[in-house]
C-alpha positions as CSV (number, residue, x, y, z in Angstrom):
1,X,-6.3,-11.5,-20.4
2,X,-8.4,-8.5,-19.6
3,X,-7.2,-4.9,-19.9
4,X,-4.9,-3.5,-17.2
5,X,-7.2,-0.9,-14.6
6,X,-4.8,2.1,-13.3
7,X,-5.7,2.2,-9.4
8,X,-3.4,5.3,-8.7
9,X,0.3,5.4,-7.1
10,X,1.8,3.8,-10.2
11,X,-0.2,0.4,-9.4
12,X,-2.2,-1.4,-11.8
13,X,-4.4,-4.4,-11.5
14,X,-5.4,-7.3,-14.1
15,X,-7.5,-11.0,-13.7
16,X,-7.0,-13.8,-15.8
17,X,-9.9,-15.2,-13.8
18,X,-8.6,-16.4,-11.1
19,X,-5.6,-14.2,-9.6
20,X,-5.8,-10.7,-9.1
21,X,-2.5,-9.4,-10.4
22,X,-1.0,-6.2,-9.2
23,X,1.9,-4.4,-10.5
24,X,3.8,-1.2,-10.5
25,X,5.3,0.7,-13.5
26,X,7.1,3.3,-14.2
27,X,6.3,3.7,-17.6
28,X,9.1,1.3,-19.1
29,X,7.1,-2.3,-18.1
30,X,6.1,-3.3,-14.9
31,X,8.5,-2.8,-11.9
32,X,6.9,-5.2,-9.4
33,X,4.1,-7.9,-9.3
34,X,1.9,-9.6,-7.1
35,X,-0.6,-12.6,-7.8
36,X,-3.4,-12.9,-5.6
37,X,-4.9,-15.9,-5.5
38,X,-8.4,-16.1,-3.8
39,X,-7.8,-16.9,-0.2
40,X,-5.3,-14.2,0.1
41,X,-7.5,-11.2,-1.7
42,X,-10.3,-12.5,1.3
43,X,-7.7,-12.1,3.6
44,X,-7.0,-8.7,2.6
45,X,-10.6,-7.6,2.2
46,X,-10.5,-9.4,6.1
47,X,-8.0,-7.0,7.3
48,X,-9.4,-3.7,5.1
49,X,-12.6,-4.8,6.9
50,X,-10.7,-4.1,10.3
51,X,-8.6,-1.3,10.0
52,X,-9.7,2.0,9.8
53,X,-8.6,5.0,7.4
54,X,-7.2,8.2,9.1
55,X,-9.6,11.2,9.1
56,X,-6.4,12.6,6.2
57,X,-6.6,9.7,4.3
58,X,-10.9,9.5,4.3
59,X,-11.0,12.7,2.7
60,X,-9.3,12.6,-0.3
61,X,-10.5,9.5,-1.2
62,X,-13.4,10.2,-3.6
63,X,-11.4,13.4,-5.0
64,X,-8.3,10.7,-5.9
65,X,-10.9,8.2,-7.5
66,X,-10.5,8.3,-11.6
67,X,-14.2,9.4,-13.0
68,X,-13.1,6.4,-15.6
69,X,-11.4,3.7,-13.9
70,X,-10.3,2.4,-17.1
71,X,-8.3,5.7,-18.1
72,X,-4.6,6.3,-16.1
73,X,-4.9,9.8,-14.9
74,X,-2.5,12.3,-17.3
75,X,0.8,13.5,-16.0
76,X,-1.4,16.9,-15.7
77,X,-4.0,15.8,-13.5
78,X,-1.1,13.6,-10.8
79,X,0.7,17.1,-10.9
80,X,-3.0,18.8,-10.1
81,X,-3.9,16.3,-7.2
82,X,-0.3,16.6,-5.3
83,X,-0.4,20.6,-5.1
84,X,-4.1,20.2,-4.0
85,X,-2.6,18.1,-0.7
């Protein structure tokens, strides 16, 4: 199975091909999961399709975008990005 990708807020995803996994974790194994199998990851791009981010939300989104997606940001740089909001 492919490596784990840190999205941000403690959530990971992962593919075995097929499902999209998501979980959380807190640093001692994953918390929560979710298994997405196609027809439900279209329905979600459906609905992120319809809804629209808050002015708030649109502009921190490139800034909270890892430069590596493949890195988890340090304990440094989540500290940095809460005092910036």
């Amino acid at each position: 199975m492919p490596q784990k990708i840190y999205l941000g807020d403690s959530v990971y995803a992962q593919t075995d091909g097929f499902y999209i996994t998501l979980t959380t974790e807190n640093g001692y194994g994953p918390s929560n999961t979710i298994h997405l199998e196609p027809i439900v990851l279209r329905a979600l791009r459906e609905y992120l399709a319809r809804v629209q981010p808050s002015p708030e939300a649109t502009k921190h989104l490139a800034r909270d975008i890892p430069k590596d997606p493949d890195k988890s940001p340090t304990q440094e740089q989540q500290s940095e990005i809460s005092q910036q909001d």
